[in-house]
N, C-alpha and C positions, 0 to 999 in steps of 0.2 A: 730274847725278844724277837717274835717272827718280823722279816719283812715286808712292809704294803708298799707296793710299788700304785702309781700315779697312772691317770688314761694314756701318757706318752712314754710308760716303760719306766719313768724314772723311779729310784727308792726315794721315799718321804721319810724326811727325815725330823728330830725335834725344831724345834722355831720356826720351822715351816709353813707359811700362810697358804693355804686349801679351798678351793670351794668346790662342793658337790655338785657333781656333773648333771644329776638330776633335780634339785633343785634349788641351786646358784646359791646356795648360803656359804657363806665365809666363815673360815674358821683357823682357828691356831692348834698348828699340833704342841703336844708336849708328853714327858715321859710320864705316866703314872704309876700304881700300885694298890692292886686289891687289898680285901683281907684274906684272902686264901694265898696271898706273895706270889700272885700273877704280876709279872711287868710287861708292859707295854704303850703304843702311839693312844695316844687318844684325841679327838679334834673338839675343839670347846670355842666357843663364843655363848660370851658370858650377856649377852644379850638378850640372846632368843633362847637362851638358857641349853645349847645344844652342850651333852657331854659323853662320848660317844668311843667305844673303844673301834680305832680305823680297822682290825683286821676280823670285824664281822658284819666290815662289807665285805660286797665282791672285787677283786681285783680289778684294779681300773675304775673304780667309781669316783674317785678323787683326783685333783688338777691343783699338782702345784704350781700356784702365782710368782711365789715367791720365798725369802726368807729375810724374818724382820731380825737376822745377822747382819746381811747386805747394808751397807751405807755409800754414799759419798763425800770422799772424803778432800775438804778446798783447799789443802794446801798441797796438794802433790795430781789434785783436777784427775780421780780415778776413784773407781768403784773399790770399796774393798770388805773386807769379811770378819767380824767380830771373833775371836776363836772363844769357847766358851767350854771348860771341861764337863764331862760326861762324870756325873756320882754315882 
């Protein structure tokens, strides 16, 4: 799976909440799979019906917000991170 890194260097990673730099839509990455057993990031919001393999844009076209791993969590008053294995 190539890496697509973010407008601020970072790699994007799956669960990662996105929006395109040029025009502001939000999206969720996640891992996919073609029929030709291509894998890779894809950015989807199931809204505007975007579904989009990330690494045919250009580097840096995407801005991660966030990841909807992140929570907080009120018994211990701290941010913390869902772990989630990779199949």
């Amino acid at each position: 799976m190539n890496e697509v890194k973010d407008i601020n260097g970072k790699a994007i990673k799956p669960y990662d909440v996105v929006k395109d730099s040029h025009s502001g839509e939000i999206a969720i990455v996640k891992v996919a799979s073609n029929n030709n057993g291509h894998t890779g990031l894809i950015a989807i919001n199931e809204i505007t019906e975007l579904k989009e393999w990330l690494e045919t844009y250009p580097e840096e076209h995407w801005e991660v917000l966030g990841s909807l791993l992140t929570y907080w969590c009120p018994e211990t008053e701290s941010v913390k991170r869902v772990k989630v294995e990779q199949s």
